[in-house]
N, C-alpha and C positions, 0 to 999 in steps of 0.2 A: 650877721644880718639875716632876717629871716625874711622866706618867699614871698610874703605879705607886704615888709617892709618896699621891698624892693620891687616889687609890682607899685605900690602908691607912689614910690621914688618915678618911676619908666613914666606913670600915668601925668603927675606935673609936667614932667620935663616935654611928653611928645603930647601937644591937645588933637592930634585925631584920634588918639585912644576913647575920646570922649564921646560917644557913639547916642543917639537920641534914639529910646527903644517906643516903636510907634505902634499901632493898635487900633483895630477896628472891630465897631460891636455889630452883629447883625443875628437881628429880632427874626424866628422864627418859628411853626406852631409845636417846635419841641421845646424850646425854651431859646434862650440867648446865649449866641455863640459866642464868644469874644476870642481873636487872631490877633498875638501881639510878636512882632518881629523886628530885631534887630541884625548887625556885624556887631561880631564879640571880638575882643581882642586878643591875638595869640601871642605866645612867646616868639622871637623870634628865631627862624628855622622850621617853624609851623605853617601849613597853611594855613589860609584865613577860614572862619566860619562863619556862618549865617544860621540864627537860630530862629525857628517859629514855637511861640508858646499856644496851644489851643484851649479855650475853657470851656464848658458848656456850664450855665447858672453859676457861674465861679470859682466852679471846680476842675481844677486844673487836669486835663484828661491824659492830654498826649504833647510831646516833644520832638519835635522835625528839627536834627542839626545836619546843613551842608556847610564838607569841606572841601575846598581845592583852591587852585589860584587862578583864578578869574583873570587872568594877564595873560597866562597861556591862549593860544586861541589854535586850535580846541585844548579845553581841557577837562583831565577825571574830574569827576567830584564825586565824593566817598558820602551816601546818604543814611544816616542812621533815625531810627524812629523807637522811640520810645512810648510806652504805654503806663500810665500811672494805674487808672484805674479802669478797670473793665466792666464792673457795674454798678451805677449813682443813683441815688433816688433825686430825682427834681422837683424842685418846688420852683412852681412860675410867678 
């Protein structure tokens, strides 16, 4: 059975896996930001994450993943930041 299989298998059987990834656009005089973020699903024995997608004019720029376990109280959470592209020409 391959990893694929068996993730689509975990994802029927458990529906909080089914996560609604939501998004906000906000108009500004560089262009249009768009903030889309959701909770991803991990295997188990992971922690959880929460990922932010940012775009500017559609172009997808940069990726903010947090991970930890938000049950802990307090707890780490490991912050990694991603950078696609560092420089986009805009069209507004």
């Amino acid at each position: 059975m391959k990893l694929r299989d068996m993730l689509n298998q975990l994802v029927k059987e458990d529906k909080r896996f089914l996560t609604e990834r939501k998004s906000q656009k906000i108009k500004t005089r560089f262009g249009v930001f768009e903030i889309a973020h959701s909770e991803e699903p991990t295997a188990p024995g992971y922690d959880p994450m929460y990922t932010f997608d940012v775009k500017l004019s559609g172009q997808l720029i940069a990726g903010i993943n947090v991970e930890g376990d938000p049950r802990d109280n307090p707890y780490n959470a490991k912050i990694s930041i991603q950078t696609f592209k560092s420089k986009i020409k805009v069209k507004k």
